[in-house]
VEXLO-468951 format. One line per 3 residues: number of its first residue (from 0); their letters; for each residue x negated, y, z negated of N, C-alpha, C. Coordinates in steps of 0.02 Angstrom, whole numbers. Each point is the difference from the previous one (the first is absolute). Layout:
REM residues N
NUM) a) X Y Z X Y Z X Y Z; ... $
//
This chain:
REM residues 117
0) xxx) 2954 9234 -2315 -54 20 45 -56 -52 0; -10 -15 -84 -56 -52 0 1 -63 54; 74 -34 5 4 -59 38 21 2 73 $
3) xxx) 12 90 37 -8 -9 59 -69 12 5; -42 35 -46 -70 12 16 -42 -91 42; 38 -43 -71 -46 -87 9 29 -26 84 $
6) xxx) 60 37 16 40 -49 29 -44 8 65; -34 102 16 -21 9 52 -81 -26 15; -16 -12 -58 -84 -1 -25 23 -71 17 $
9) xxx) 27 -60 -9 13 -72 24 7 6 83; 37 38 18 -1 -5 87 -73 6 19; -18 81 -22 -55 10 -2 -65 -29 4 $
12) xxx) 7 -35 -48 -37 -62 2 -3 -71 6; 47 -29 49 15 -40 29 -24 18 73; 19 35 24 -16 39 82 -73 -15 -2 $
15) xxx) -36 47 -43 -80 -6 17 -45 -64 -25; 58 -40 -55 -38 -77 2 -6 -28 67; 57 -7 22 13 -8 60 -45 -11 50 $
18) xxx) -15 76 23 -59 65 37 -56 -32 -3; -6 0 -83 -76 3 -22 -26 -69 14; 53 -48 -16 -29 -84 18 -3 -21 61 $
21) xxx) 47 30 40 -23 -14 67 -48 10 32; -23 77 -12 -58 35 14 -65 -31 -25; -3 -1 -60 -57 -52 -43 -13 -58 12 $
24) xxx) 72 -70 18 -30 -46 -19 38 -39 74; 35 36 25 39 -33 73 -19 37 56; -52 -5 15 -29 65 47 13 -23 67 $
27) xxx) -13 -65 23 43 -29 69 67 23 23; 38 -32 -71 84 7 13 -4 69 18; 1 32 -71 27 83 4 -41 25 79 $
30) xxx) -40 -24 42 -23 30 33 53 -10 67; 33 -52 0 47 -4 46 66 62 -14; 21 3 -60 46 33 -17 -25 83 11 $
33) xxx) -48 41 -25 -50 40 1 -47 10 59; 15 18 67 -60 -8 31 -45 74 -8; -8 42 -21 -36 30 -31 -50 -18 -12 $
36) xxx) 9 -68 -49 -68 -44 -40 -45 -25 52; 25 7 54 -59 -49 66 -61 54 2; 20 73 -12 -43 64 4 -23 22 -30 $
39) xxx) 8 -26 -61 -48 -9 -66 -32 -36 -39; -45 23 -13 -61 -40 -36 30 -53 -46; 8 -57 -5 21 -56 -61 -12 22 -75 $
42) xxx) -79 27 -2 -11 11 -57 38 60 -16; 18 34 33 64 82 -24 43 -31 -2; 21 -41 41 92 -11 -16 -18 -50 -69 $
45) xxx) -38 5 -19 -6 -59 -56 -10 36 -75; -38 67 20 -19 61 -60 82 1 -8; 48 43 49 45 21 -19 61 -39 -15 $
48) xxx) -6 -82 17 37 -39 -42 -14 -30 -67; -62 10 -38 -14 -2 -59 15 71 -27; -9 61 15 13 53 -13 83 2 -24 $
51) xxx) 48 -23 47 57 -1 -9 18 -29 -72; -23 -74 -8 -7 -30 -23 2 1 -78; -70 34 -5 -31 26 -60 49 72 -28 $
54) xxx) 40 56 48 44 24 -6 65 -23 -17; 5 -63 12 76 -29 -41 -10 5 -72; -71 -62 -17 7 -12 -76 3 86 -22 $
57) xxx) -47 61 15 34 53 -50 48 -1 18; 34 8 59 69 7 -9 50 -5 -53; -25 -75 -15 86 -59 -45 -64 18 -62 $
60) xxx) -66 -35 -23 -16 -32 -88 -1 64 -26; -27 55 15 1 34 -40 44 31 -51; 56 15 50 59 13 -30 29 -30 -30 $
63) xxx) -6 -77 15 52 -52 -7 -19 -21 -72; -77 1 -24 -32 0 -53 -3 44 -54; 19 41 27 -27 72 -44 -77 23 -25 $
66) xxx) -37 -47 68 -77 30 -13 -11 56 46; -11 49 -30 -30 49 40 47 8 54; 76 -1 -8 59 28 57 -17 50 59 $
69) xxx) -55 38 -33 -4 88 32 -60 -40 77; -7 -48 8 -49 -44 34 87 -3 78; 49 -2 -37 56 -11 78 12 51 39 $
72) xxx) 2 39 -23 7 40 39 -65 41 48; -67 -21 -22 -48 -5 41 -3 -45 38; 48 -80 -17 -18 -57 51 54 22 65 $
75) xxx) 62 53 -16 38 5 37 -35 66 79; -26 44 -43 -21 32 43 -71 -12 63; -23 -63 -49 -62 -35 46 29 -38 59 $
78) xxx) 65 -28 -21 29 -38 58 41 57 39; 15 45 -15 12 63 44 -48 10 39; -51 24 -23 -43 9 58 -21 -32 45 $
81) xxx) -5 -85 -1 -8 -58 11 58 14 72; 63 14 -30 43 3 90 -18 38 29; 0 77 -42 -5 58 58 -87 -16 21 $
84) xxx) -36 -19 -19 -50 3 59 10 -64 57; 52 -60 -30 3 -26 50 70 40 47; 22 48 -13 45 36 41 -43 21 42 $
87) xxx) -62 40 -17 -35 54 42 -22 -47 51; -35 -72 -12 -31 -40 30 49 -22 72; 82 -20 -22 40 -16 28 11 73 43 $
90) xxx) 25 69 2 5 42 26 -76 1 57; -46 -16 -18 -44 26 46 -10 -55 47; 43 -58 -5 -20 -49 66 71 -27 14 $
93) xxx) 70 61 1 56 12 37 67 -47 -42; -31 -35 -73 54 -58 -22 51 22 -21; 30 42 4 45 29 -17 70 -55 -24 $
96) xxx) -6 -30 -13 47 -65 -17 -32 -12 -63; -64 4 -29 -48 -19 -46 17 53 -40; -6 53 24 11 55 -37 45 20 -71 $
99) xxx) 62 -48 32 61 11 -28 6 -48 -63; -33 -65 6 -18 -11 -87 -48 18 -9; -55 21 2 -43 50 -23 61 52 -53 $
102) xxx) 12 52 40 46 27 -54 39 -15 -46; 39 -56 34 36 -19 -73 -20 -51 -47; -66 -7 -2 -59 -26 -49 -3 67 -43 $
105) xxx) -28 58 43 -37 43 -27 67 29 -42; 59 25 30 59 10 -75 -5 -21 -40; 9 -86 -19 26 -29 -54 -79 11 -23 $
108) xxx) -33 4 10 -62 2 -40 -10 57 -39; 29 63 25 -14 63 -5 66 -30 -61; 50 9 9 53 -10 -50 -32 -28 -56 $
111) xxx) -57 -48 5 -10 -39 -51 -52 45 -47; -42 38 37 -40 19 -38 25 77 -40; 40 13 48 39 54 -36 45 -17 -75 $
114) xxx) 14 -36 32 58 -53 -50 -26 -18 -71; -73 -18 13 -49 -40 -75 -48 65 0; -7 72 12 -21 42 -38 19 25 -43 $
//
């Protein structure tokens, strides 16, 4: 269980490095890929790609360390919430294409935090 737990917490957190660096530090590019981002403030798409971000490292050191483990499964459910409000965001301006990793963010996340309680 332990090593499908790492295997999903590695996707996991690969996806929102991803997310989070584009959002944070490629705000042009991702804006081509993302047009969403043209309709939002720079400085938000920039909160919630450091947010992501800062949700990886709990993700992976804590556990991976054995400092303070009980810290992952809070980093998992922060990045849960992190999709579903960008679900709600996506639902209310018709993206329904957006939607759909939204959710399957918000599973493996949910798996994860379930997983490391």
């Amino acid at each position: 269980m332990n090593i499908s737990l790492w295997i999903v917490q590695g996707i996991l957190g690969l996806g929102f490095i991803y997310s989070g660096w584009m959002k944070a530090f490629k705000f042009e590019k991702a804006k081509t890929s993302w047009p969403w981002m043209s309709e939002v403030s720079r400085g938000f798409v920039f909160f919630i790609g450091i947010a992501e971000l800062i949700g990886v490292i709990g993700l992976i050191i804590p556990q991976a360390t054995n400092i303070a483990p009980v810290l992952t499964p809070f980093a998992a459910i922060g990045l849960a919430a992190i999709v579903l409000f960008g679900a709600v965001f996506h639902a209310l301006r018709n993206e329904y294409r957006e939607i759909g990793v939204n959710i399957v963010f918000l599973v493996i996340a949910l798996i994860v935090a379930i997983g490391r309680m």
